[in-house]
C-alpha positions in Angstrom: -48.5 -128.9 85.6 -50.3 -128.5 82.2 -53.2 -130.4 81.8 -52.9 -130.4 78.4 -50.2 -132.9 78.1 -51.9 -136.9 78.3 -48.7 -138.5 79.1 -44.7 -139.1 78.7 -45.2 -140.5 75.4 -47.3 -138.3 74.1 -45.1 -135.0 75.3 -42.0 -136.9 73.4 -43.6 -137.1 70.1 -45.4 -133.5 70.5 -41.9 -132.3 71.5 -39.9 -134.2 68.7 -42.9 -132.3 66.4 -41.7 -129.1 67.3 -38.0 -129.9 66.9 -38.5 -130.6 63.7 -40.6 -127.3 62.8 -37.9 -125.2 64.4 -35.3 -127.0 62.9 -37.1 -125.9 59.5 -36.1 -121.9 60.3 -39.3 -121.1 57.9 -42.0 -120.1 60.5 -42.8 -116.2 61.9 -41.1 -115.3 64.8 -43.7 -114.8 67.3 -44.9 -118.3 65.9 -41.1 -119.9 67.0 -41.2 -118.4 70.3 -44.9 -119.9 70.9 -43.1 -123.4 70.3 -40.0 -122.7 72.1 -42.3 -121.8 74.8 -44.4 -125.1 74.0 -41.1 -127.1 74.0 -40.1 -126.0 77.4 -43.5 -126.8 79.0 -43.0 -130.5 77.2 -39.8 -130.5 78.2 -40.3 -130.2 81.8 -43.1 -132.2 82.4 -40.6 -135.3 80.6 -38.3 -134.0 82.9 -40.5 -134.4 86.1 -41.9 -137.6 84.8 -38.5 -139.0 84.6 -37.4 -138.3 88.0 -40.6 -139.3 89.5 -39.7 -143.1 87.8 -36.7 -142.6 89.2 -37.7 -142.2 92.7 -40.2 -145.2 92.3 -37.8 -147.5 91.1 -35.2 -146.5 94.2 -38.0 -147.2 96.8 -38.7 -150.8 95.0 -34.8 -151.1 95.3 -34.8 -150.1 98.9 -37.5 -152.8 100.0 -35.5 -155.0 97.8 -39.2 -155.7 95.7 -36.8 -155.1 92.6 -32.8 -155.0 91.6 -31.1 -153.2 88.7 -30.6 -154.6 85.8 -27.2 -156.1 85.0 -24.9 -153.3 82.7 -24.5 -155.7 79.9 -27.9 -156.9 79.8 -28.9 -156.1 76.4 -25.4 -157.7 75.3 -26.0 -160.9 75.9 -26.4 -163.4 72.6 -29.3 -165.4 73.4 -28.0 -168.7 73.1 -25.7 -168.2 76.0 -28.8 -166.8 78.0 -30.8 -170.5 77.4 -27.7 -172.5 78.6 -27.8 -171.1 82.5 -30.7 -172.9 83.9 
């Protein structure tokens, strides 16, 4: 894993970064495929971060230390949230 990336957050903003600069067509070649390559590394450490999450949160599930969160949680108004206790 590169070393060089501090964290999830950080690899999403450096990744959005480069988006951007591609998206812009204006650089040199070998400069594109040196943040392509970038990208990919960025990429796949969010990708392996991700998963990892993933696999924590289905342990908690399975020891029953934590449940999903209901589909329509965010779509709640929150009077109607105060009024069920």
């Amino acid at each position: 894993m590169d070393t060089t990336i501090k964290d999830f957050e950080a690899a999403i903003a450096e990744l959005e970064t480069i988006v951007k600069k591609l998206e812009e067509g204006d650089l040199p070649l070998e400069t594109s495929l040196q943040l392509y390559e970038r990208g990919v590394q960025l990429s796949r450490f969010c990708h392996a971060q991700l998963e990892e999450a993933e696999k924590r949160i289905e342990i908690l599930n399975e020891r029953g230390d934590l449940k999903p969160a209901p589909a329509n949680l965010g779509a709640e108004d929150e009077t109607e949230g105060r009024g069920r206790r």
